[in-house]
DOVEXGU-232988 format. One record per residue (C-alpha): residue number from 1; x, y, z. Coordinates in steps of 0.2 Angstrom, whole numbers. Layout:
BEGIN
    n      u      v      w
  NUM      X      Y      Z
...
//
This chain:
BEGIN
    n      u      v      w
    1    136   1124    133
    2    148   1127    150
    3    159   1111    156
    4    161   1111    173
    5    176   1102    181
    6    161   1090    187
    7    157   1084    170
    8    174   1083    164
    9    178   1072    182
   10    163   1061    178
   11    166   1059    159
   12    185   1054    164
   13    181   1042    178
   14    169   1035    167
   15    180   1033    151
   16    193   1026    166
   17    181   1013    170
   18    178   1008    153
   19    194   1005    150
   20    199    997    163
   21    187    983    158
   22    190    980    143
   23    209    978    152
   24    200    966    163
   25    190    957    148
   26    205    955    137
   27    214    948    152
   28    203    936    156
   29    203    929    138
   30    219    930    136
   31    220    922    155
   32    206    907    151
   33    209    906    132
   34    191    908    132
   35    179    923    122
   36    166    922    137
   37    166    918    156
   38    148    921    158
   39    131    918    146
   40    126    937    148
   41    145    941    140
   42    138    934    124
   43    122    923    122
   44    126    919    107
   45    141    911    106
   46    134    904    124
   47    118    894    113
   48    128    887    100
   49    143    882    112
   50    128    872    120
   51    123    863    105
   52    141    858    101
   53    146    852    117
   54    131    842    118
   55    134    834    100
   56    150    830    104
   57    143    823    122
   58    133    811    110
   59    148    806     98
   60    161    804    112
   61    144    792    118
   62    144    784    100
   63    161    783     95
   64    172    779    113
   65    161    768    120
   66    145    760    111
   67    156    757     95
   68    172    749    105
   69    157    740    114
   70    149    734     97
   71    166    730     87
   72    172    719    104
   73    156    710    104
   74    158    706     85
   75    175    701     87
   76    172    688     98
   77    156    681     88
   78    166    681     72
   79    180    669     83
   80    169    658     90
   81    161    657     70
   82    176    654     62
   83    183    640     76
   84    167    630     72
   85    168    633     52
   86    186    624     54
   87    177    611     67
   88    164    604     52
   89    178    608     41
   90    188    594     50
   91    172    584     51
   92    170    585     33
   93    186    578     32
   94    185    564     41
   95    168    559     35
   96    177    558     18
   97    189    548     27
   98    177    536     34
   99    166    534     17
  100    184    527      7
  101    182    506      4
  102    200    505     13
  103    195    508     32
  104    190    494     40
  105    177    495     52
  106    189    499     71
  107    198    514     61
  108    180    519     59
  109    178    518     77
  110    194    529     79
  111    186    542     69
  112    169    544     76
  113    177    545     91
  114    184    561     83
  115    168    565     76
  116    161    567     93
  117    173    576    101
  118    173    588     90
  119    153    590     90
  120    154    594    109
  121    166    606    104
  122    156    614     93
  123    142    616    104
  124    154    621    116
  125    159    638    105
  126    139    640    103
  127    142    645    125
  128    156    660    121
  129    153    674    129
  130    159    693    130
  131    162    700    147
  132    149    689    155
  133    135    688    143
  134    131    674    131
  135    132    680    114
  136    122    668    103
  137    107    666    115
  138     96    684    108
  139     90    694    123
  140     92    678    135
  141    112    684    138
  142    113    676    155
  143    107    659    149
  144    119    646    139
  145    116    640    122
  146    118    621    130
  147    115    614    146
  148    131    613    157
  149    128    598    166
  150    114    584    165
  151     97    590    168
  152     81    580    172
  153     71    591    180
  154     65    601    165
  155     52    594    154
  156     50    603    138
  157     33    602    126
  158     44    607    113
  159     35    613     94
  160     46    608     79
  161     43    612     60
  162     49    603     45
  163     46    603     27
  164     43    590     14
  165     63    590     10
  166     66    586     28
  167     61    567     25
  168     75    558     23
  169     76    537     14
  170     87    528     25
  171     93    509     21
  172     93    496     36
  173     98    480     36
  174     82    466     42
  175     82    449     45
  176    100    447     57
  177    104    432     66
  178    111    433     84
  179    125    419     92
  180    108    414    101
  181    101    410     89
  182    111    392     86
  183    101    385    101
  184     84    387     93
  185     80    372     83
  186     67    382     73
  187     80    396     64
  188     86    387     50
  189     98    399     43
  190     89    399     25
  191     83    416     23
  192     98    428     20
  193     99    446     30
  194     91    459     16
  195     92    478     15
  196     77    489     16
  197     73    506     10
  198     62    518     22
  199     57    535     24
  200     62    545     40
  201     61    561     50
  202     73    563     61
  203     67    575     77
  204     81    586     84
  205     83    576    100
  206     83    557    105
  207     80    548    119
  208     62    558    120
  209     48    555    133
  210     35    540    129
  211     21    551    125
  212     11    548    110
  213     13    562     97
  214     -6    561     93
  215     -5    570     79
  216      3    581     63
  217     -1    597     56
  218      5    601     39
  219      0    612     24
  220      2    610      6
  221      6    624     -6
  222     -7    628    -19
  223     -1    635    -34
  224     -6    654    -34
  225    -15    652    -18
  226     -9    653      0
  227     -2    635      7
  228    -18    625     12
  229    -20    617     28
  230    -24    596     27
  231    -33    586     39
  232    -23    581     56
  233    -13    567     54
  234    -16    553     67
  235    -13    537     62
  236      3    540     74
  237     10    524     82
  238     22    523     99
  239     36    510     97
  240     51    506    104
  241     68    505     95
  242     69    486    103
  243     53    482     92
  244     58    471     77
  245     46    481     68
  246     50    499     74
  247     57    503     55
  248     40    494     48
  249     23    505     51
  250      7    497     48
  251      1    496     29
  252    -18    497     35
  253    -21    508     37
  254     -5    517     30
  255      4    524     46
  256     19    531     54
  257     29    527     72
  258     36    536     84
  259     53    527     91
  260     54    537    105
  261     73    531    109
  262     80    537     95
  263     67    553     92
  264     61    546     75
  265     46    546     64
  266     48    531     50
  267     34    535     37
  268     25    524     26
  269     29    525      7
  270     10    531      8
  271     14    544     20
  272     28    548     13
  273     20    550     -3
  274      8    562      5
  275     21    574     15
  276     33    574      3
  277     25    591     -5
  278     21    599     10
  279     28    615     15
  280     25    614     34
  281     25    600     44
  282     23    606     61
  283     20    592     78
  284     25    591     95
  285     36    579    106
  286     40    580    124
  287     59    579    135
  288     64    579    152
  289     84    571    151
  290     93    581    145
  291    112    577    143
  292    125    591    147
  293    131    598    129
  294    115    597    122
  295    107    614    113
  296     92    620    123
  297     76    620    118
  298     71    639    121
  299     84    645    109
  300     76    635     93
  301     57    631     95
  302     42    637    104
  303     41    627    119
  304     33    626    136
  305     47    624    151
  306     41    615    167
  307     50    612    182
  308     46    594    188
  309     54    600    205
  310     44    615    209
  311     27    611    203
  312     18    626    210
  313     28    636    198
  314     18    639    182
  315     24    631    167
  316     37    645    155
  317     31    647    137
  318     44    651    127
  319     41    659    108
  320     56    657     94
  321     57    674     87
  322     70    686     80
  323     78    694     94
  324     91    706     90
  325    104    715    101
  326    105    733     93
  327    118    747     97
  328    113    766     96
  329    130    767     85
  330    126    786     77
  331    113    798     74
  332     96    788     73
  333    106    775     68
  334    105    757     76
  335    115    740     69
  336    111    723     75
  337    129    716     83
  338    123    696     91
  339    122    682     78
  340    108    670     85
  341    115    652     88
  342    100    646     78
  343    107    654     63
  344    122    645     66
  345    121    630     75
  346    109    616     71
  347    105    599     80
  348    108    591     62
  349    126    590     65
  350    125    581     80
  351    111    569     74
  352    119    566     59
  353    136    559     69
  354    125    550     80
  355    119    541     66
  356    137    537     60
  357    140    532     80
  358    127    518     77
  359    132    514     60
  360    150    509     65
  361    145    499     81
  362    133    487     71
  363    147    485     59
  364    160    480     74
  365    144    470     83
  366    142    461     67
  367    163    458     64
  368    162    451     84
  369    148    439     80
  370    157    433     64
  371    174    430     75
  372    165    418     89
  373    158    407     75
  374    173    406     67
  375    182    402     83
  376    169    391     88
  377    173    383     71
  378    190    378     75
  379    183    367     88
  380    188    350     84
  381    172    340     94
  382    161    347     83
  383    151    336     75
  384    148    338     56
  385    129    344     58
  386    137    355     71
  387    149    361     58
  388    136    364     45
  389    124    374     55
  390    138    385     59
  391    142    386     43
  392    127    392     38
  393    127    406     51
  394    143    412     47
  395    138    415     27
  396    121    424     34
  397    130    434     47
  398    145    440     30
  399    130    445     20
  400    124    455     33
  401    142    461     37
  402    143    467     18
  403    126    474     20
  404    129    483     35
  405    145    492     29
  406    135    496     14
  407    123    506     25
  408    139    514     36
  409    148    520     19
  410    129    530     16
  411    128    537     32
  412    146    544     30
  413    141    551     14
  414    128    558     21
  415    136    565     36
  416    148    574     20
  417    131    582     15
  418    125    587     31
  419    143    595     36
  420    143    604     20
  421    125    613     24
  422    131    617     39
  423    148    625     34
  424    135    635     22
  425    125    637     37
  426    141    645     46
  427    148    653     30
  428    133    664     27
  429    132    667     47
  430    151    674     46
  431    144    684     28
  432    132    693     37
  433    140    697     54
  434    155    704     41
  435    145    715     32
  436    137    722     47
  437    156    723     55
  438    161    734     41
  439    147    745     41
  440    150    746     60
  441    169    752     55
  442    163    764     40
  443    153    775     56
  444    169    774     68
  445    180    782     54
  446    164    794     52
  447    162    798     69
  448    180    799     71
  449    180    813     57
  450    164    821     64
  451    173    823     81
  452    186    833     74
  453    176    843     64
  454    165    847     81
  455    180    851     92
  456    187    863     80
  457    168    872     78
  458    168    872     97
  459    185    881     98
  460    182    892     84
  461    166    897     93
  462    173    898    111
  463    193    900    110
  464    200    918    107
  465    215    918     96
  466    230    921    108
  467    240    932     98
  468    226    943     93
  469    219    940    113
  470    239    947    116
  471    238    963    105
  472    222    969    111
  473    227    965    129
  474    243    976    126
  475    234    988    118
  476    218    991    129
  477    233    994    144
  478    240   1006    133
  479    222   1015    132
  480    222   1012    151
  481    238   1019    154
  482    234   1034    143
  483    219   1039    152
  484    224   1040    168
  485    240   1050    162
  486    226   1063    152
  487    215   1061    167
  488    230   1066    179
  489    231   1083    168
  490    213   1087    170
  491    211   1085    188
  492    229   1097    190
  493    216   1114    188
  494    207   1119    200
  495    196   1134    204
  496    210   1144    210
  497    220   1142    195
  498    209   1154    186
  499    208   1167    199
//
């Protein structure tokens, strides 16, 4: 085969142009730091540098800003849990305080005047929010636990459940005498005040609309059976708490009434008997005031909202479910981060003070009335029929003194119990948003691991080793070099040379 010049100029500018690439390859790596400049210099390692830099799109997603965004959230819930867990812990104190023998009925006063501050407080920590949004109120972030001024405009239809462990047996004192009662010639002062026992369920808010509840649903369990539905309960009967008989229902037929002041149901031993085993006791009441501080409805029952003031507005209907806030926080991998305030935050805290509210004013009403007759008794024109019957009031209104502290040491007591369920209430609520904090803190140190792991395959995949990129850089220029010095020989001879 004859090599002509041609031939061996093309093979030598050809072998010149191939090196002189690679020169230029390796210099651009060893220029970038980079294997490839382009997908078609390597479509493999252009495909999987793809799929990493997306996975570690999605962890930087997870693990710089959803996780920080979760744990924040969390931090603030488990502050705002553990300021009211020490609030009803302080409450549990001073109810202890209040049920001792030794405090007379005014240091009483001085403690439930505690007792309700620190029950607007709690319901104050139920409104904490995280950059703007509520965080015990579900999906409703932009509404308040409580109301945040006094409200009348909104009537709620509010739908309330109980069980048969909900009744409670309250004492109350009957049969008081008032100062007025010295003018009536027909009081004699014989019969002595006396305590009574009754039964009570307590709704979660007073000072309810005058609307007849006309009726109760409740179901009994049935053993081996679903619970069984009983008959509508409607022997329901509308009373006011001024009624001298408001804590006394009918005995004919057996019956229950509706104070409407104080938001309570007073059963019938009867009644009672018959609720007592039930496991659902559902019925519905009706609220317009509302005061500020007060928990709203939406967030614990089913209820219909209607705006008084804008009556062409349909009515809201508002359904209590589970609503849970979840955070894409990995992979197909979702955690719930809001505790709902109704897992942590009940009316029974507040009713219960309530109760100890009206408790220590009757004892100080009852101590006032006993310090007018006695100072009445120092008058010295009394006559001795005078004398007597004042007398006789005075030993009436001690008994129902002693009486009536009787039934304030119980309802301390039982504020003790109630703040010690709630403290569960709150204990188990802090449980669970810890657990959930913790997994939340096992994926951050996963992630963090898994985005170390992807950033070294990515530079594996995409970086060139700089020493090595060096070499081969030095010694494709070498190459270079030594093909244009053999190329500069073999275009030397020419035609003429071998003539």
């Amino acid at each position: 085969m004859r090599i002509t010049n041609r031939m061996m100029t093309n093979n030598m500018l050809n072998n010149i142009n191939k090196n002189k690439l690679n020169v230029s390859k390796l210099e651009e790596q060893y220029s970038t730091g980079k294997k490839i400049q382009k997908p078609s210099d390597d479509p493999i390692v252009t495909v999987r540098a793809l799929k990493l830099r997306t996975n570690l799109t999605e962890l930087d997603q997870y693990y710089e800003k959803n996780i920080p965004d979760a744990i924040s959230w969390m931090e603030v819930t488990e502050s705002s849990l553990t300021t009211i867990n020490d609030i009803i812990r302080q409450i549990n104190t001073l109810c202890v305080q209040g049920s001792t023998d030794t405090f007379t009925a005014t240091n009483r006063a001085s403690i439930v005047q505690n007792l309700v501050e620190l029950k607007d407080q709690i319901y104050q920590e139920g409104n904490a929010n995280y950059a703007g949004r509520y965080i015990f109120t579900g999906y409703k972030t932009d509404s308040p636990l409580t109301f945040m001024e006094d409200t009348n405009h909104l009537q709620y239809d509010i739908t309330e459940n109980f069980t048969g462990a909900d009744i409670q047996m309250i004492s109350r004192v009957s049969g008081s005498y008032e100062l007025s009662d010295y003018d009536d010639p027909s009081v004699d002062f014989q019969a002595a005040p006396k305590m009574e026992n009754t039964y009570r369920l307590k709704l979660s808010y007073d000072s309810l609309d005058n609307i007849i509840i006309d009726s109760i649903r409740y179901t009994k369990p049935v053993p081996g059976e679903e619970s069984e539905e009983q008959p509508l309960f409607t022997n329901i009967k509308i009373v006011s708490a001024y009624d001298p008989d408001a804590y006394v229902p009918d005995d004919t037929p057996p019956g229950i009434n509706f104070i409407f002041e104080t938001g309570e149901l007073i059963l019938h031993k009867s009644v009672y008997e018959e609720f007592r085993t039930a496991d659902n006791i559902e019925l519905s009441y009706t609220k317009s005031n509302f005061k500020k501080g007060e928990l709203k409805p939406e967030h614990y029952f089913n209820c219909v909202m209607t705006d008084i003031y804008k009556p062409e507005q349909p009515p809201i209907n508002f359904i209590k479910e589970k609503q849970e806030i979840k955070y894409e926080i990995n992979y197909n991998q979702r955690l719930t981060i809001n505790t709902e305030g109704s897992d942590a935050i009940s009316h029974s805290i507040g009713r219960d003070i309530d109760d100890i509210l009206k408790s220590v004013d009757d004892v100080i009403q009852v101590e006032g009335k006993i310090a007018e007759v006695e100072k009445r008794l120092e008058d010295i024109n009394l006559t001795e029929d005078q004398r007597l019957r004042y007398e006789k009031m005075l030993e009436q209104m001690e008994t129902e003194l002693e009486l009536k502290k009787e039934v304030m040491q119980k309802t301390f007591e039982r504020g003790i119990t109630s703040s010690n369920k709630e403290q569960d209430r709150v204990n188990v609520a802090v449980a669970d948003l810890g657990s959930r904090h913790f997994r939340l803190r096992l994926t951050e140190n996963r992630l963090s691991s898994q985005q170390v792991n992807f950033k070294e395959l990515m530079s594996k995949n995409e970086d060139v080793d700089i020493v090595e990129a060096f070499i081969n850089f030095n010694a494709a220029q070498v190459i270079y070099n030594s093909s244009l010095s053999a190329a500069s020989k073999v275009v030397q001879n020419s035609l003429l040379d071998f003539l």
